[in-house]
N, C-alpha and C positions, 0 to 999 in steps of 0.2 A: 724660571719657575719660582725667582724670589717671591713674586707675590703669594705663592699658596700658603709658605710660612707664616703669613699675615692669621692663619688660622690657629698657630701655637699659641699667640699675644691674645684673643679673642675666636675660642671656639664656636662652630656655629650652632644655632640651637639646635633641639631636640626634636625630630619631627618624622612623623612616618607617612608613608604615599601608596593611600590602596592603588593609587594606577600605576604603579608599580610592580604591585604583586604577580607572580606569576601569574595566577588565577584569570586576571585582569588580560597580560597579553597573550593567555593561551587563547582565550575566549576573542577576542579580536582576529586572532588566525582562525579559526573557528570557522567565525564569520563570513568570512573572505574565503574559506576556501580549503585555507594549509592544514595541513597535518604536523600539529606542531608536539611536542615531547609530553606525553603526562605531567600533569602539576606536582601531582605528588612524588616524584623521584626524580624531577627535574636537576639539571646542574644551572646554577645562576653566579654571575658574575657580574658584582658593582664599581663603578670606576666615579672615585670621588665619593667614598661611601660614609666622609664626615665619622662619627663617633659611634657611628654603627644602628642608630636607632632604629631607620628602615628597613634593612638588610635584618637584623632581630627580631624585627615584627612578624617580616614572612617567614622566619625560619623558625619559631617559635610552632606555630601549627602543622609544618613540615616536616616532621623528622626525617621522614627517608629521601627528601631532597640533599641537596647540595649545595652549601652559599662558600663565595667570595666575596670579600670587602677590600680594596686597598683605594689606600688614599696616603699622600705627602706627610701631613698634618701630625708628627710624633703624638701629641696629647688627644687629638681623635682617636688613633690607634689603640692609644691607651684606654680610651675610656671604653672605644669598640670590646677589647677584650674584657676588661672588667666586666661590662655588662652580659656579655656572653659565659661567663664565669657564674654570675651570680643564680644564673638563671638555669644552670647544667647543663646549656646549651650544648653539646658533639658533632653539630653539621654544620659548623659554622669556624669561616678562619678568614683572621682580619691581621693585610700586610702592609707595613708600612713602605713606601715606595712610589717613586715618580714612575705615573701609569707611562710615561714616554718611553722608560725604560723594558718597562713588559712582552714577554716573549711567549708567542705558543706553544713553542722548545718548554718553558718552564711549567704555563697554567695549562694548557690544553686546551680545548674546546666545550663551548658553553653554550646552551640551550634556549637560554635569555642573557640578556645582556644589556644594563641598564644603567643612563647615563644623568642623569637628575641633578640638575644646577651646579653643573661641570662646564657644559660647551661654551657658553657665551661669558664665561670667565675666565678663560684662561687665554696663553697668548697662542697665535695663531699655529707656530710650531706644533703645541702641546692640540689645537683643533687634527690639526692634519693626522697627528699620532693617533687620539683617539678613533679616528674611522678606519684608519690603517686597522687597530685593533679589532672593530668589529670585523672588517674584512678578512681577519685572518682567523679571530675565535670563534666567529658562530658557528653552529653547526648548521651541516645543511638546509636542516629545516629548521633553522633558529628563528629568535625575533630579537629584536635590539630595540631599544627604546632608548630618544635622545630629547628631552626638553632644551628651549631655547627660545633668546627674546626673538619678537613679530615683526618686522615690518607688513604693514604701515605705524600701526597703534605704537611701535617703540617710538617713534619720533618725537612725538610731545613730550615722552617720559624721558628720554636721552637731554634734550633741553634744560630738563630741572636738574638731572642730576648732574647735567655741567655747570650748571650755578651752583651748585652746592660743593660740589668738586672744587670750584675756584675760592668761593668763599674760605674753604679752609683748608687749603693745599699748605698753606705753613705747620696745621698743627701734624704732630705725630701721633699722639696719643689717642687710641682709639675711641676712647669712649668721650672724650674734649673736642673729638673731631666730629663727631656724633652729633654732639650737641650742639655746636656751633653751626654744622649746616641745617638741622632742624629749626634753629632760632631764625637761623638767615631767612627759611623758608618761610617760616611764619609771620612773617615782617616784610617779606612781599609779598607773599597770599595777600595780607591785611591792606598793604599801601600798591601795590600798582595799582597804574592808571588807568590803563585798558580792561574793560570791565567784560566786555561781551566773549572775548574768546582766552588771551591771555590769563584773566583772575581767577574763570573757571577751571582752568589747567592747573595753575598754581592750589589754588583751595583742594580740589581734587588730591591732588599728589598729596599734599599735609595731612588729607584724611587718610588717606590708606597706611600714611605711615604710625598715626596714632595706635595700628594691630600689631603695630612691628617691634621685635626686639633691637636692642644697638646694635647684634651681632649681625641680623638679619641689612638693616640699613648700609652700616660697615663695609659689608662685604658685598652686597650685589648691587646698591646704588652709587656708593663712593668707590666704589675699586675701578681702575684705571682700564684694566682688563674687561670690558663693558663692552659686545657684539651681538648688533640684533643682524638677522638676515630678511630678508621676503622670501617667502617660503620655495617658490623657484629655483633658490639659488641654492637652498637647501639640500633639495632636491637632486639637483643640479652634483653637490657635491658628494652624495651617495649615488648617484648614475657612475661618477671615477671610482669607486671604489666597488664597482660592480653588486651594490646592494638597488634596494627599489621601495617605495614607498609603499606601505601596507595603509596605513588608517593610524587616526589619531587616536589616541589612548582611550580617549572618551566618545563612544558612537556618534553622539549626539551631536558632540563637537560638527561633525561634518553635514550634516544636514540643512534644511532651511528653514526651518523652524525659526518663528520671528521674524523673517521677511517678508515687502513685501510681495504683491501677486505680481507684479512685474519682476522684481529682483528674483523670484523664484523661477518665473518660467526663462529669464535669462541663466541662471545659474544651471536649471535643470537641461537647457541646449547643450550644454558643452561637454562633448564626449571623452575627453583627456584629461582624465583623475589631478594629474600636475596641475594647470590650468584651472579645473574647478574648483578644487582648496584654493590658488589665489587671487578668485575674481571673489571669492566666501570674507577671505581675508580682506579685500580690500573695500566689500560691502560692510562689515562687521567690526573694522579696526581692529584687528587682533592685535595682543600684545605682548602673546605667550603663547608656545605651540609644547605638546608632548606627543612625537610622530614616532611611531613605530613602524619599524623596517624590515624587511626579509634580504635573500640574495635572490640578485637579479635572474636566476633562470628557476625559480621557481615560479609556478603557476598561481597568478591570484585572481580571483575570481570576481570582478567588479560591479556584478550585478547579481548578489546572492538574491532569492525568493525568499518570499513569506514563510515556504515549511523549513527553510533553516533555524526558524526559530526552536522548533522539536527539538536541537539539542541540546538544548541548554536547560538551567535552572533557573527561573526568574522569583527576584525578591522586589518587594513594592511598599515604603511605606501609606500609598494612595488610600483615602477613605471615602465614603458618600459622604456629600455636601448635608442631603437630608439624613434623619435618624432613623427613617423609614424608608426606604429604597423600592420603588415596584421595582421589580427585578425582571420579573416573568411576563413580559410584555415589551410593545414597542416603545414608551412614553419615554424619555429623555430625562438620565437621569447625570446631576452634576459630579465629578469627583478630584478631589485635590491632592496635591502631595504635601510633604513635609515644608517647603518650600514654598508653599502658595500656589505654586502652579496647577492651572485647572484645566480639563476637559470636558466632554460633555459627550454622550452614549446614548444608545437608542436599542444597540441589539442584546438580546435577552442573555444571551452566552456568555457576552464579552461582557457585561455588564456581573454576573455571577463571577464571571474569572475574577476582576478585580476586586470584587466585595472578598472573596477566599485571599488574594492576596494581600489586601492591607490587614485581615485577620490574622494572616500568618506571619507577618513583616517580622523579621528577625531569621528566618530559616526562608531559605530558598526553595521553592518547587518545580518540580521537572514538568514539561508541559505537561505530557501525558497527563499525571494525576491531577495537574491545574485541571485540564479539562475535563478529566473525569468526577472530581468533585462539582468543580459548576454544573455539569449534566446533571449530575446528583439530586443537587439543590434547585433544578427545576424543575424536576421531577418532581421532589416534596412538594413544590408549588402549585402546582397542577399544570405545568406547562409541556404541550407538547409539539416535536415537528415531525413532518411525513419527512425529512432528510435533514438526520444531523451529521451526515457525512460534508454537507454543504454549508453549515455552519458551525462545523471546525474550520474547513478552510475559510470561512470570514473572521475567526477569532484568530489566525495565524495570521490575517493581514492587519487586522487591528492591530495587535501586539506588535507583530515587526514595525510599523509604522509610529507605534507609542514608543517602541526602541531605538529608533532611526534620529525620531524628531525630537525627541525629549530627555530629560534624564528623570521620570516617574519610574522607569522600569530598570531594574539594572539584572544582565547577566551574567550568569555565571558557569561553570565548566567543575569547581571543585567547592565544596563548604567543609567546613571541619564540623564534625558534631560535635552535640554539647546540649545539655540538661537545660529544660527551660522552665525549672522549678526553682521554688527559692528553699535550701535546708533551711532546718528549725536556726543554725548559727549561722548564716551565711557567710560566704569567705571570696574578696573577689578572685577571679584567675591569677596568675602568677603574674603574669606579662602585665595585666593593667598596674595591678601593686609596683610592679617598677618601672612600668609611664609616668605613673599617679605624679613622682615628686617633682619631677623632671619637664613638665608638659601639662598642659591643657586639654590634651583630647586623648583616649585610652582606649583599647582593644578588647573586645569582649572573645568569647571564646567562637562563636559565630565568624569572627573576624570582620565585624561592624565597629564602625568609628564613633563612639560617643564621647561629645564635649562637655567640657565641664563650666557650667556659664556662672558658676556663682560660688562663693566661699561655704555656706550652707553645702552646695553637693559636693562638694570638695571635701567635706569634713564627713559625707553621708560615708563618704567611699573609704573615705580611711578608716572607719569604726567596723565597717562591711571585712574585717578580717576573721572571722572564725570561732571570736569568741565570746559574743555576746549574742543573745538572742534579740528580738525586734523592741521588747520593753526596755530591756536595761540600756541600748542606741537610742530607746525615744529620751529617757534619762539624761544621757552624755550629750544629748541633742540639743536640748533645753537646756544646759547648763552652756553650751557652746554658743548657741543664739543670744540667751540672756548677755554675757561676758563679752560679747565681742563687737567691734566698734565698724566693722565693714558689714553689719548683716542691716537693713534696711526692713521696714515697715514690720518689725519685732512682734508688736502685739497680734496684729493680722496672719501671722505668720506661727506664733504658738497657739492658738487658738484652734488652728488649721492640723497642728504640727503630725500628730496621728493618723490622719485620715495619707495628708501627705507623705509620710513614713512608708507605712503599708504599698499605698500605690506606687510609691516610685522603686520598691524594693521590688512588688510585681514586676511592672515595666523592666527593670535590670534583667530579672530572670527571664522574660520572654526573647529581650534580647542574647540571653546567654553568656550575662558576666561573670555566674557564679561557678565556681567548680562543686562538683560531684561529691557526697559525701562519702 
């Protein structure tokens, strides 16, 4: 376990994983079948839970659950509790300690149990312990979640980070060693010779690493301790431990969406869940799985319907392509997400569900009232049917099928409330204010992930405390823009700066940054 110390010398960053949230794998059991523990009083248990940032996040809108955090890393621990301190956190307790040493005798049993850029880092001992652990903490109807590198798609990635391994296997120092294998990389991104498959590999890996911190590089490209599997064997090694594969953390992940008509109607032959993830894998190059688990004699149900979708709450940023949408008709109208991705719709219902949903985006809807507003609103239209018993059940298989193959729709099981108004002082939530310094992306009280893409809104959100109304921030705004040497296209940009202020403050509130006055 010498290597986890590696994290005393160089903490890992700060970072939280909505598909980690309870919310995330109750709704996946859901899906499937299980009957898994309420979200909101759940007990959760993190192994390798780094400085606590994840583990805080969920436990921040949970109070009547229950977290665990332990991880090796003395200065993780520390910062874990600090942050939990700052915060008034009481349902949360973070132990310093080798997860190998962990006993049921001492923690009990756990509801979820979540393993996030642990397994394919550590040595194999410390693999074996951990699924030991699940096997002995989950509860009967638990779920356990374990990320881990892919085969196939690890292969060309394993490659690079053995040349950069070798390149600086002398130095020690982490942030020297860092840099020397990024320089190596860049110097043969730039000069190899092989241009068709080699260079593009190389230039690839260089780019993805320009998003990365050295801590991030450090530790899961240069550490020694580096295990992809193919998903099989994965599999394979929760079959010993009497657990069984549920679905990957992300619906969509499993689907065939992006294939082609041949790879689909292959993939769709194959009746053995095991087997279908890795012919998906091997169509797709995957290169990172996050698979959620149950025990093995629990019932899952591998072929849910359409009306499973009724339980849940679905949120959508999705809008109309046009500004005008016929709605109330068959005509074919375009709709996109956050992300570019489009679809394209014909039936009048489903067509109103989504217009309601990307209006709502920020608060989840349960289907029911989904459906019941889009009838609503086609009604106003003048639209009517002799059976909309019959086109509910086409709007339940649209939706399952937008759930299945995409990620435009995302479900859910629990939301926190929260005010989707902006006060006269606005003030963000507590939790974002203490992501803000620390990180890039921040929690709203919804429990929506919003990034911070630029020094401007960086600077919006730290003024967003409480005590200035929206004139005196346009103020400190303009004085901040003017002064500062990272803010680009200046004039354009004050000219605009009110109009911008305003809306982006809206925006915050819809998604439910601000706290309640």
């Amino acid at each position: 376990m010498s290597e986890l110390f590696s994290y005393d010398e160089l903490p890992y960053p700060s970072k939280f994983f909505l598909q980690t949230h309870p919310d995330r794998l109750a709704t996946m059991a859901v899906f499937f079948g299980l009957r898994p523990a309420p979200v909101d009083t759940c007990r959760v248990l993190e192994l390798g839970c780094g400085n606590g940032t994840d583990l805080i996040s969920h436990a921040f809108h949970l109070p009547d659950a229950k977290f665990v955090g332990v991880d090796l890393a003395v200065r993780h621990i520390e910062d874990a509790q600090r942050g939990a301190r700052e915060l008034g956190l009481t349902n949360i307790e973070f132990i310093q300690m080798d997860v190998a040493m962990m006993t049921v005798d001492e923690f009990g049993e756990f509801d979820y149990i979540v393993a996030h850029g642990l397994f394919s880092w550590v040595p194999q001992f410390v693999r074996d312990r951990v699924l030991e652990i699940f096997s002995e903490m989950l509860a009967p109807n638990g779920i356990g979640y374990i990320s881990y590198n892919a085969y196939p798609g690890a292969h060309h990635r394993e490659m690079v980070q053995r040349m950069m391994r070798y390149h600086s296997r002398d130095v020690a120092d982490p942030a020297e060693k860092v840099g020397k294998a990024i320089s190596f990389l860049a110097f043969l991104s730039e000069n190899a010779s092989e241009k068709e498959i080699f260079g593009p590999i190389l230039q690839h890996e260089l780019q993805r690493h320009f998003e990365h911190e050295a801590a991030d590089i450090f530790h899961d490209d240069l550490s020694d301790a580096n295990r992809a599997y193919y998903f099989h064997e994965f599999a394979a090694m929760l079959a010993e431990h009497e657990l069984q594969f549920l679905s990957e953390a992300e619906l969509h992940a499993m689907g065939t969406g992006g294939l082609s008509a041949d790879a689909r109607e292959f993939v769709e032959s194959i009746d053995d869940p095991i087997e279908r993830e890795q012919y998906l894998d091997f169509l797709r190059g995957r290169i990172f799985r996050q698979t959620l688990f149950c025990r093995a004699d629990v019932a899952v149900d591998r072929d849910p319907k359409p009306d499973v979708i009724r339980r849940f709450k679905l949120a959508s940023s999705i809008r109309p392509v046009s500004p005008n949408p016929e709605i109330a008709s068959t005509r074919v109208e375009k709709f996109a997400g956050a992300k570019g991705m489009g679809i394209q719709i014909d039936d009048p219902l489903a067509k109103a569900a989504l217009v309601e949903l990307g209006q709502s985006w920020g608060r989840a809807v349960g289907f029911d009232d989904l459906a019941e507003n889009a009838k609503d609103e086609l009604l106003r239209r003048g639209f009517e049917s002799d059976d909309w018993n019959e086109r509910l059940a086409t709007l339940e298989a649209i939706l399952f099928q937008l759930c299945r193959e995409t990620s435009l729709i995302e479900l859910h099981l629990f939301q926190p409330e929260a005010s989707r108004e902006a006060p006269e002082m606005p003030r963000v939530n507590a939790l974002a204010r203490w992501q803000l310094p620390q990180a890039n992306n921040v929690l709203t009280n919804l429990n929506l992930d919003v990034k911070i893409e630029d020094p401007v809104s960086r600077r919006l959100l730290e003024l967003l405390d409480g005590t200035r109304d929206l004139d005196s921030i346009e103020v400190e705004m303009r004085e901040f823009i003017n002064s500062s040497e990272d803010v680009e296209e200046k004039s354009d940009l004050l000219l605009r700066l009110t109009d911008w202020l305003r809306l982006s403050v809206s925006q915050l509130a819809k998604l439910g940054m601000f706290e309640s006055e």
